[in-house]
N, C-alpha and C positions, 0 to 999 in steps of 0.2 A: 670381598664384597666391594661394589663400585658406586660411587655415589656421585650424582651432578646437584649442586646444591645452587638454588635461585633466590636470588635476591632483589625484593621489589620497591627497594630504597634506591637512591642515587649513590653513587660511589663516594664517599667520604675523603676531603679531604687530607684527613686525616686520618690512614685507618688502624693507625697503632693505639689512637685515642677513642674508637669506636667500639661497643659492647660486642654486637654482634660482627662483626671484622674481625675480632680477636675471638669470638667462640669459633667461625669459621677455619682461622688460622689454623685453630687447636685440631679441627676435627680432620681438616685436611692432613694435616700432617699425621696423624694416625690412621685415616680409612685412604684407599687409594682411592681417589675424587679430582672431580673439576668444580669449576665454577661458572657462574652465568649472573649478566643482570638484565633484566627483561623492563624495566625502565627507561624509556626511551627519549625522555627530556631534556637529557645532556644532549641529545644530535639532533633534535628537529626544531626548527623556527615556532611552532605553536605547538598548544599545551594539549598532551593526549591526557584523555582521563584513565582511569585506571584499568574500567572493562576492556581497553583497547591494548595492557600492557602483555609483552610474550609474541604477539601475534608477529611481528616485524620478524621473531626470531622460530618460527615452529617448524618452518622447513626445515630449517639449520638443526633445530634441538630431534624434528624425528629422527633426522639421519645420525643424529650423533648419539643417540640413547641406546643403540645397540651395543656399544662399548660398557652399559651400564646397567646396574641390576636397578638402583633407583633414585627417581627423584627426590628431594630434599627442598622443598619450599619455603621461603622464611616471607613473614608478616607481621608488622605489629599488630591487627587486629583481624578478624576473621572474614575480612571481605571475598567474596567471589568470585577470583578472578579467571574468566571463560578457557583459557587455553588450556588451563592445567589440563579440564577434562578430553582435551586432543592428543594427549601424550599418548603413548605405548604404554611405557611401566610404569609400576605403582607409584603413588605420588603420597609423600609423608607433608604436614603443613604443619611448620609450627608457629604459634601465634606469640610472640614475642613478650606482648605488653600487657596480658594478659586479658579475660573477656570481660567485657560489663556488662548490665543488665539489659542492654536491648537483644533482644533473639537474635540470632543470623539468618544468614540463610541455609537451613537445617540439609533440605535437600542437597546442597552444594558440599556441603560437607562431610556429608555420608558417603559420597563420592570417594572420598579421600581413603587410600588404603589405610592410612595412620593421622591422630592429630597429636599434638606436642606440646605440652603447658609444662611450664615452670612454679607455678604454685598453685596447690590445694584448691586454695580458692575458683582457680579457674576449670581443674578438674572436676570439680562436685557441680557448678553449675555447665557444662557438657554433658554431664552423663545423668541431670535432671532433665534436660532436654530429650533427653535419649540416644543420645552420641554413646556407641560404645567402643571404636577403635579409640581411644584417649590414653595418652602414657603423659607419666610423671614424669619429666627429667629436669630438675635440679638445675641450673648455673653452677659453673665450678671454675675456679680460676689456680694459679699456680702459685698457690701460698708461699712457698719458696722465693718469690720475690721479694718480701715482705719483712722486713722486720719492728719490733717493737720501739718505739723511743719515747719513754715517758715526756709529757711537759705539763708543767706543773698549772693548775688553773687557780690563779690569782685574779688580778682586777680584769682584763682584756679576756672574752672568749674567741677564740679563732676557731673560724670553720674553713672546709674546704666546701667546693659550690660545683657539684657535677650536673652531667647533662646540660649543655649550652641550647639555647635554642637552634632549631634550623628556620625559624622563619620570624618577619617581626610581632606576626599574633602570640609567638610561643614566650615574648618574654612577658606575658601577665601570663599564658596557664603553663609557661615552666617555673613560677617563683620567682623571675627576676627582679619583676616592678616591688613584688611584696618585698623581698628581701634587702633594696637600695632603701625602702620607707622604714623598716625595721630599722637598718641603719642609720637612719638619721635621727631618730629617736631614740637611740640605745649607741651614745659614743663609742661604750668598751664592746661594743662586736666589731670584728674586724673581718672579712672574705676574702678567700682567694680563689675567683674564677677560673675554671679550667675551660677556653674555650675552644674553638673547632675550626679556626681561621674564615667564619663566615658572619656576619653581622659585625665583623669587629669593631668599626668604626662608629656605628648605630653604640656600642655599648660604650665605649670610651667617650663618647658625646655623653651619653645618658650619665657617665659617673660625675662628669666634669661639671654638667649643668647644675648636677647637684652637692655640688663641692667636698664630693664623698672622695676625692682622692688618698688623703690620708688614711682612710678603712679599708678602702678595695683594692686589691688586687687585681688583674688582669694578663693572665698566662695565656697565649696564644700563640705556643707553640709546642712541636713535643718537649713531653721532660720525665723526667723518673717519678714516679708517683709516689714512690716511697720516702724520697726526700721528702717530697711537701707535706705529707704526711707528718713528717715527722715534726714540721711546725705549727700543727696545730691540732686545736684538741678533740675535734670531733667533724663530721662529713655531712653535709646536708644533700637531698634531692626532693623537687617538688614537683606536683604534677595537678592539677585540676580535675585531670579525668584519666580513664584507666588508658586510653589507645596511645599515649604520645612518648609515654618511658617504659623501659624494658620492665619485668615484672620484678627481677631481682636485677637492678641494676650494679654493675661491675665496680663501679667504683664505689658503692657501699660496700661491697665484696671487699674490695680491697681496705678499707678502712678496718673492718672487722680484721681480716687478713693482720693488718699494721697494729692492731688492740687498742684500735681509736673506736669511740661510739658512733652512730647515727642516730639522723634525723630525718625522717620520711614521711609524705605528707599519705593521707588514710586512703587519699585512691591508688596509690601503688603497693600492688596485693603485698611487697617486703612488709606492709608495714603490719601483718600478724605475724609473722614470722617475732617482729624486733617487739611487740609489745607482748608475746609468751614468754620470750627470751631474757626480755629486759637488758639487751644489750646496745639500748638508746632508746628513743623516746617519738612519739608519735606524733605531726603537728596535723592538728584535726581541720582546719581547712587553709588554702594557701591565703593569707592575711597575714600584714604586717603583726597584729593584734596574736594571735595564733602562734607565729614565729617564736615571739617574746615569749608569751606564756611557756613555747617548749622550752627554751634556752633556760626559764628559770627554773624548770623541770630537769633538766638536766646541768644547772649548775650546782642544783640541791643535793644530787644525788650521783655527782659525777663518778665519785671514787666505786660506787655498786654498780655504775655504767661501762667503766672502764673494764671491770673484772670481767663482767658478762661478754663483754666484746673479745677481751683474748681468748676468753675459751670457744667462743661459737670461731672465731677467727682459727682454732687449730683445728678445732672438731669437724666445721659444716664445710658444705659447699668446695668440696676437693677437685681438681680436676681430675683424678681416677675415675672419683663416683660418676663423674658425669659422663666421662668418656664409657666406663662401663655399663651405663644405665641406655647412653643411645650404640650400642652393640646389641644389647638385648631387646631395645628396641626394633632395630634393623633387621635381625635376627626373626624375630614374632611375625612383622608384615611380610616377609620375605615366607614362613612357612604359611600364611593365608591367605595367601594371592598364589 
């Protein structure tokens, strides 16, 4: 089976530190595939908007789709975007960051041979719509990276700080701003940001100004994650709204993976996952106020945090499952088209 998988992000940086980069990676190297970014921002002097993205590229992609049983679409949320429905073969879209409460566009979507959610959550509201090509597939990463290193939680709580913003609105609705104010009213928190080589200097201004040096960290660049991991005692990710971080984002994954806990804020669908699980704790809106309150929620109850986290960390989110689950995926659209 041959896949061309699309991508309607900019090219990262970074892409050994990118979620989807690394689920791409994974899947490439198991299904025989290409890749494409139909994002045309990096090459042209003014800003296309989105209905306009693919289009630069459909001549190229009809001629090359013969090589291919099917498209592979990736998005963080369920926008519309016109070319898909010019293609030839079947077009699978999966929606990264999982769906929120505004409708989409139904018709545009039915379109679709296959849609692709990552949690529950976004499955059951698709298929109230009345979406019914919708599959489950899991995020899975490669535990084997991974190992455990207790550190004991005395005075100072360390967290790790995933998902950097890509732009400067995203440091209020990714947690940044909330989590530098956290900081400064809570001494014994301490961060270490993992970022993306983009805003850097915006951020290293923002610590300095606020003479959080001594709390914050700032990594920007690649590194093992399992070291960092192993200095400190839990992983935070935030989000304001559902479309801007992945649904089960990878470096909570990894945390769990590491048998460190999380912290996730309640519009990113992980966070029923981690509040049935109990393998960390739920920060119910992104606010300094919020933040605290989880931390002293899980300084309460760290050592029942921790336990729950090794074990979803050996049991969940495999990269087998995942790779088996989009095979059988692939498999389904592939016999109904």
């Amino acid at each position: 089976m041959k896949i061309l998988y699309h991508l309607a992000t900019l090219p990262p940086k970074l892409p050994q530190a990118e979620a989807i980069s690394q689920e791409i990676a994974s899947l490439r190297h198991h299904f025989e595939s290409d890749q494409v970014w139909v994002n045309p921002n990096q090459q042209v002097p003014i800003f296309v908007p989105r209905l306009l993205f693919g289009w630069h590229k459909l001549r190229q992609l009809r001629i090359r789709e013969g090589r291919f049983d099917l498209h592979h679409f990736y998005n963080p949320d369920p926008f519309p975007f016109p070319y898909l429905r010019w293609l030839g073969r079947p077009v699978i879209y999966s929606i990264t960051c999982g769906v929120g409460e505004r409708r989409p566009n139904l018709a545009f979507l039915r379109a679709m041979a296959g849609l692709a959610v990552s949690d529950e959550h976004s499955l059951n509201r698709l298929k109230a719509w009345g979406l019914d090509r919708v599959y489950l597939v899991r995020v899975g990463i490669d535990q084997r990276r991974f190992s455990h290193t207790p550190l004991p939680l005395e005075r100072d709580i360390r967290l790790m700080v995933a998902s950097a913003p890509w732009t400067p609105t995203q440091f209020r609705t990714k947690g940044v701003e909330a989590l530098l104010e956290a900081a400064q009213q809570e001494p014994r928190l301490r961060l270490t940001f993992l970022w993306r080589g983009v805003l850097s200097e915006m951020m290293y201004r923002r610590v300095a100004d606020l003479g959080l040096e001594e709390q914050v960290e700032i990594i920007d660049q690649q590194v093992e994650v399992n070291q960092i991991l192993a200095g400190v005692h839990a992983t935070i990710s935030l989000a304001s709204d559902t479309g801007i971080i992945k649904a089960q984002p990878h470096a909570l994954l990894d945390s769990l993976a590491a048998g460190k806990p999380v912290l996730v804020s309640r519009a990113i669908p992980m966070s029923d996952y981690v509040a049935q699980t109990g393998c960390g704790t739920v920060v119910e809106q992104v606010t300094a106020v919020d933040i605290l309150m989880a931390l002293a929620q899980l300084r309460e109850n760290y050592t029942a945090f921790q336990a729950m986290a090794r074990r979803a960390g050996q049991q969940d989110f495999t990269l087998k499952a995942m790779l088996d689950s989009y095979q059988e995926m692939y498999e389904r659209v592939m016999r109904s088209t």
